[in-house]
Structures are given as structure tokens and as C-alpha cells.
C-alpha positions in Angstrom: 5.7 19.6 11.8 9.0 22.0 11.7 11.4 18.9 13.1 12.0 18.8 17.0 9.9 22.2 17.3 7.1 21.0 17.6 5.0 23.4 15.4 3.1 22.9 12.2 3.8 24.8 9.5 2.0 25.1 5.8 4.7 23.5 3.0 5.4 26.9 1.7 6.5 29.6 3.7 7.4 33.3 2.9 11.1 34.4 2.7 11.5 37.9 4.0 15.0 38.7 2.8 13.3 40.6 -0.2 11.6 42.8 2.3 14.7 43.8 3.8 17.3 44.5 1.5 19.5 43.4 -1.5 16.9 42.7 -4.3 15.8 45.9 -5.3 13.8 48.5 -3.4 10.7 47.4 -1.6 8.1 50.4 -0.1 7.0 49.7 3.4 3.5 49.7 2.2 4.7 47.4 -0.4 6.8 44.7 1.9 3.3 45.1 4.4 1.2 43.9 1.5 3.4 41.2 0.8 3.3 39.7 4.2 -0.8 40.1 4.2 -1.1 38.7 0.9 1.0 35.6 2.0 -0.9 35.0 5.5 -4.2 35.6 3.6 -3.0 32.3 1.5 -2.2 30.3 4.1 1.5 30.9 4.7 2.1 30.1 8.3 6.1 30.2 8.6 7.7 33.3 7.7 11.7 33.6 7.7 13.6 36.3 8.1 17.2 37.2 9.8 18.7 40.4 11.8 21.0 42.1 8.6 18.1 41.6 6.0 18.1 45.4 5.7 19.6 46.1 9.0 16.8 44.2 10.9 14.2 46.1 8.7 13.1 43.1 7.5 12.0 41.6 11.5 10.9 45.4 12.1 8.3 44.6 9.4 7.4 41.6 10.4 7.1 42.4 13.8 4.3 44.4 12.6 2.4 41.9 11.0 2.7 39.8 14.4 1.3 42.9 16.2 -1.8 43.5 13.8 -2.5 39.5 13.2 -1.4 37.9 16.1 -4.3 35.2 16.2 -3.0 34.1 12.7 -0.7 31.0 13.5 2.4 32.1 12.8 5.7 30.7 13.1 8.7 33.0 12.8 12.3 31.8 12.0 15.0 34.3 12.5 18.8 33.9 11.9 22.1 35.9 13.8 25.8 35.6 13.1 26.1 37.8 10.6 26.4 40.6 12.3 30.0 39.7 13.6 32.5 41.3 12.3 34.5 40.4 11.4 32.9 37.1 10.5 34.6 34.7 12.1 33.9 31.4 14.3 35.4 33.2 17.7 32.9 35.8 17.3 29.7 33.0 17.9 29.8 33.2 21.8 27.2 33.0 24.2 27.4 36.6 24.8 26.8 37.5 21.1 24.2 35.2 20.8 21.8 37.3 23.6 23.0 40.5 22.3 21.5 39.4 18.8 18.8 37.2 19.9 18.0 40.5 22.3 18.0 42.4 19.1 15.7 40.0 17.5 12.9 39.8 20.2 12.7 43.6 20.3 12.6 44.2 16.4 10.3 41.4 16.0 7.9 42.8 19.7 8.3 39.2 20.9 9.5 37.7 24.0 10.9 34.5 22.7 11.9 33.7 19.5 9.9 30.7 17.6 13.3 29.7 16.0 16.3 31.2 15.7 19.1 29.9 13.2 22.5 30.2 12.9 23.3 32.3 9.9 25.9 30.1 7.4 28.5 30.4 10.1 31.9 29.5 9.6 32.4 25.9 8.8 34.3 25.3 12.2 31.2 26.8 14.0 29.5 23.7 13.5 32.0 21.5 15.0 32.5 23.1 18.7 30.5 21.8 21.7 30.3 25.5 23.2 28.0 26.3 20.0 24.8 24.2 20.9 25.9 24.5 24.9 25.4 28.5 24.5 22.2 27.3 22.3 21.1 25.6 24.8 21.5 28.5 27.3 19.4 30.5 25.2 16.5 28.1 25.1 16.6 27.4 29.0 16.8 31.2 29.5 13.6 31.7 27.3 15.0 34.3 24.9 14.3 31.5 22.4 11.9 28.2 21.6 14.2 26.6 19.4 17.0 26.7 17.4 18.8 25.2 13.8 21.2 25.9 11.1 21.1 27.4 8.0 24.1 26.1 6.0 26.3 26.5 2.7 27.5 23.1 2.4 26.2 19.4 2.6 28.8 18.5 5.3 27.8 21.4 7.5 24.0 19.9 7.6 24.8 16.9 8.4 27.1 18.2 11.3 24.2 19.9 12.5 21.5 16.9 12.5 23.7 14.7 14.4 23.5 17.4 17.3 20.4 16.2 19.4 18.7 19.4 20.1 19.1 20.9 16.5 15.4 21.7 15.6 15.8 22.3 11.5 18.1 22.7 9.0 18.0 25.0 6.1 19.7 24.8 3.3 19.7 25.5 -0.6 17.5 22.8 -2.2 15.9 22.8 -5.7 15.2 21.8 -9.2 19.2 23.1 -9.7 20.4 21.8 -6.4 19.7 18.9 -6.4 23.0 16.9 -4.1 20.7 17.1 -0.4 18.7 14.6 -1.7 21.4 12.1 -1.2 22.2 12.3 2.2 20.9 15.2 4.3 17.4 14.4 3.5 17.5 10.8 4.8 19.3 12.0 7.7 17.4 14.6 8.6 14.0 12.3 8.3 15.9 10.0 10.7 16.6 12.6 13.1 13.0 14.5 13.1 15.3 17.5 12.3 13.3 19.9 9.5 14.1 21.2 6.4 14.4 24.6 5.2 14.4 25.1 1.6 15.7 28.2 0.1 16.4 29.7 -2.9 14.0 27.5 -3.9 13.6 29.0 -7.1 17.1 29.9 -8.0 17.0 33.7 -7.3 14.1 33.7 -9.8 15.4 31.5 -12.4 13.4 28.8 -12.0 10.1 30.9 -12.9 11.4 30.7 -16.4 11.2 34.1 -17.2 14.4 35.5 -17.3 16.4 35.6 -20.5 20.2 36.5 -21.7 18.8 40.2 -21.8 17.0 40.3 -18.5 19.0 43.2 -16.3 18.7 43.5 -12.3 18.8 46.6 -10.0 22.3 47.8 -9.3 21.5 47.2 -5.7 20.0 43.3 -6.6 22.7 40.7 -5.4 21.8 39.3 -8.7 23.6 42.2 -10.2 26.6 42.6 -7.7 27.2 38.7 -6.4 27.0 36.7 -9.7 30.8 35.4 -8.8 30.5 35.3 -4.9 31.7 38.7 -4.7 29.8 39.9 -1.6 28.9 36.6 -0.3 28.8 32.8 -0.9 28.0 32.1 -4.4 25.5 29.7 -4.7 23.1 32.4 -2.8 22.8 33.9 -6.4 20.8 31.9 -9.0 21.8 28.7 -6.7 25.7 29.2 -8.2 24.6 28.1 -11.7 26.2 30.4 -14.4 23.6 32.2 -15.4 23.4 32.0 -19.2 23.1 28.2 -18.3 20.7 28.4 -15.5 18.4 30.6 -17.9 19.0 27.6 -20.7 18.0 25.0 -18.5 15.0 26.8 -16.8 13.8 26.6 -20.3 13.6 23.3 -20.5 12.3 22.6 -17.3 9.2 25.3 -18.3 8.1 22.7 -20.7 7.1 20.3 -18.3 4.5 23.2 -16.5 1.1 21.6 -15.7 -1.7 22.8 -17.3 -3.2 26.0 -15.2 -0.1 26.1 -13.2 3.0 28.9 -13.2 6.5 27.3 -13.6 7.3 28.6 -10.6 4.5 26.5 -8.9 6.2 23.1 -10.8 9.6 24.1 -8.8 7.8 24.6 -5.8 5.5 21.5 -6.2 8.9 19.2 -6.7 10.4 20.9 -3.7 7.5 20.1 -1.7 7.1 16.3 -2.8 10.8 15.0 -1.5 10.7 13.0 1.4 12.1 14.8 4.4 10.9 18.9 3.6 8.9 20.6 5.7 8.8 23.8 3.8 9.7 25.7 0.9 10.6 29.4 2.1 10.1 31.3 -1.4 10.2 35.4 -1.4 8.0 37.7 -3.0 8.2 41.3 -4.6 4.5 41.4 -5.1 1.6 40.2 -3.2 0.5 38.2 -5.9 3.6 36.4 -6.4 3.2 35.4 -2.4 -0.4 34.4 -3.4 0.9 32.5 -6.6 3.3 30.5 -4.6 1.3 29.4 -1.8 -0.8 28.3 -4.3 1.6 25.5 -5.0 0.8 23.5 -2.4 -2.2 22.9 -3.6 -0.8 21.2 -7.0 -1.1 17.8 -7.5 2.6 15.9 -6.9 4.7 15.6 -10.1 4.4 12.7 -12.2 7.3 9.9 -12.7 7.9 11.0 -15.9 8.0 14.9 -14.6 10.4 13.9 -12.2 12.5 11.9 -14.5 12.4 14.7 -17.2 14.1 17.5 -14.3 16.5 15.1 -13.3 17.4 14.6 -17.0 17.7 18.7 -17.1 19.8 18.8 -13.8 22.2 15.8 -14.8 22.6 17.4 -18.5 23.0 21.1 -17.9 23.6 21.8 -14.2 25.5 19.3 -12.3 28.9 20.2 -13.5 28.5 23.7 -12.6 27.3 22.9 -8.8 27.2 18.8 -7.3 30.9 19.4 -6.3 30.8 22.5 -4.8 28.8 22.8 -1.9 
């Protein structure tokens, strides 16, 4: 169940910032097979968010929801970016039906499923007049629901102590590993969901990158590698990336048999207490058909789990556990 929606969702989702922009080109025809291949796998939550590619991204889902609309699906969305300049006076009640508006006509829907706020400013999260213009939006019935998606620890646990926050999402996995401590548990407490994304550290975590793999000029794992064109740890999770390629091969030693490593990321994403989804992309339908396929893994072993947190306290945690 995604938290205090009230709608079931499969335990891994598609990310659609792929199909939108910023990692490469992706056809039309290409992004349209991507989202077919996924639904035909059981994916059931699809996440997107008005700038992925200038709302190209809901534009293309939109279709999907047009051909398939008996398939199940739950849409999460995200606004705030689009303020500019980005800054916590621009999130006003106002703005929020202008983008939500936005939203529901790219996407051909009435109301949104879920709508998130887009790693707002820090100070966003603190103001009563956020979740009271939320609120507005809900009782109007331009949205369902509404949740966070957050940078920082602190920020998420701002969020779940607000009573009508549906979900949280935030950067979890096998390399960011500090939500486990506290935003987890909370969340649980609260019946607030969790997002995971970046679950597979921009690609690391399949373990087959190396010190001479090269991205697209217009990849953010190109052009944002230092935070240059937004916050850092969306880009391989913040972990330097000679390091993150290191540690990824380690962690691809402890693949099941007849499993991807990508599927072992996903798999331990999927068996901490308190997720509700992992929201990997895809550039190819059969990468969205190899990571649905996760779900269907058996959970990690003691010793597997014991083995990645040996990797993440060894290699990574320097480089990230303080930072966000």
C-alpha cells in the first residue's frame, strides 16, 4: 500500500526521468516501449515530474494511461522545479494549481494519483502554508494525494511528522544506506510510504561500469558528477565515481545465481522494513523487464546482507553518511 493513499502498488516501479531528459536521447517509440515493457511485467507505479524533458516525460505517459487505462496504474508526479528562480517563496498555492494544472493536462487526467513536492528548498518543509495550500489542492480535486521527494534525512522526517503527507521519496540503496536509521522507522510508524530512487546509483550498482565507461555529453552523469547542475548525490548517489565503480565490484560478487546484479540491489531495496517501492528507470524495455523481475527474487541472505553492509561501511560511508 503507497502509505496514507490508499493504493497498492507492485515493489518495483518505473522511473520516467530517463524518458524525459538528461540521460541520453530516448526515441518516442523507444520511451513508449519502455513504459509497455514495464506494465507488461507488472509495474503498477510509474513516476515521473513536470521538467523531466519539459513535461515530455508526463506527455508520454499520458499516452500509456490513454491506450491501457484498465491496467492499474498509479502515477506519481512532482512540481517545484519549475520556479524560477528556485526558491521557497515561489511554492504558493497559486503555483501549485498552475503546475498541478500543467500536470493533469500533460498527463489527460483529471486528478493527479500523487503529486510530490520536487526537493524544495529546505525551509519549504517547515511552513504551515505548504501542506495548508496542499491540502487545498486535494479538497479542490486537482489531486488524490500528495508527498515529498527530499535531498536530506532531516527534510523526511519533517515531512512524515505532517499528518496528511501520503509518501516520501528519497535516495535509498546499497550506497545510501543512512535512511535506514531513522526515516524508515518513522515512516512505518506514520503509514507514510517510501519512495526509493536512484536505487541503483545512476547505474552503478549494475556493476558494469568501469574507470573507462564514458556517458553522453547530455547524461547528468557526464555534466553533474560535482553537483554542478543540481544536488549531487542525484548522480551515482554522490559517491565518487572511481570508488562507487570499486565497490560495485565487490558488491557483484555476492549476485545470486540466475539473477543480474542489478536485481541483488533491487532485491535489498525491496526487503527493508518500511519500502513500498523501488522506482528504477530504464533505457531499454528489457532492462524495465529485468528489473521488475526482481521482485520476484528470493530476500537476501544474513550473510548477503552482512557482506553489503561490510562494502558500504568500508568503501562508501565516508564519501556520503554525513552529507545528506
Amino acid at each position: 500500500m503507497l502509505g496514507r493513499t490508499g493504493r497498492p502498488v507492485g515493489v518495483i516501479g518505473l522511473g520516467c526521468w530517463q524518458l524525459g531528459a538528461d540521460w541520453g536521447e530516448v526515441s518516442e517509440e523507444q520511451a513508449l516501449a519502455i513504459l509497455d515493457a514495464a506494465v507488461d511485467a507488472g509495474v503498477t507505479l510509474l513516476d515521473t515530474a513536470d521538467v523531466y524533458g519539459d513535461g515530455r516525460s508526463e506527455r508520454l505517459v499520458g499516452q500509456l494511461l490513454a491506450k491501457r487505462p484498465d491496467a492499474g496504474l498509479t502515477v506519481a508526479t512532482k512540481m517545484g522545479r519549475r520556479a524560477d528562480p528556485h526558491v521557497a517563496d515561489a511554492y504558493t498555492l497559486d503555483a501549485f494549481r498552475a503546475w498541478t494544472d500543467r500536470s493533469r493536462e500533460n498527463l489527460g487526467v483529471d486528478t493527479l494519483d500523487l503529486v510530490q513536492l520536487h526537493c524544495p528548498p529546505t525551509e519549504v518543509f517547515g511552513r504551515d502554508a505548504t501542506y495548508e495550500a496542499l491540502d487545498t489542492l486535494v479538497a479542490e480535486g486537482r489531486i488524490a494525494a500528495y508527498g515529498v521527494s527530499v535531498e536530506t534525512v532531516d527534510e523526511a522526517l519533517q515531512a512524515i511528522a505532517r499528518p496528511n503527507v501520503a509518501s516520501v521519496q528519497i535516495i535509498l540503496n546499497i550506497f545510501r544506506r543512512k535512511p535506514l536509521e531513522e526515516v524508515l522507522p518513522a515512516a512505518a510508524e506514520a503509514g507514510v510510504g517510501i519512495l526509493a530512487r536512484v536505487p541503483l546509483a545512476s547505474g552503478l550498482l549494475t556493476g558494469k561500469f568501469d574507470a573507462a565507461t564514458t556517458f553522453a555529453a547530455d547524461d547528468h552523469r557526464t555534466y553533474n558528477r560535482g553537483g554542478e547542475a543540481f544536488d549531487q548525490g542525484e548522480t551515482f548517489s554522490g559517491v565518487p565515481y572511481e570508488v562507487g565503480v570499486a565497490a560495485a565490484q565487490e558488491v557483484a560478487r555476492f549476485t545470486p545465481d540466475r539473477a543480474t546484479t542489478a536485481q541483488l540491489a533491487l532485491r535489498w531495496i525491496v526487503d527493508q522494513p518500511g519500502v513500498t517501492a523501488a522506482i528504477p528507470g530504464a533505457s531499454r524495455p528489457e532492462q524495465a523487464r529485468n528489473n521488475a523481475a526482481a521482485a520476484d527474487l528470493a530476500p537476501l541472505t544474513a550473510e548477503q546482507l552482512d557482506a553489503l553492509e561490510r562494502v558500504y561501511d568500508e568503501r562508501i560511508r565516508e564519501h556520503v553518511h554525513g552529507r545528506w
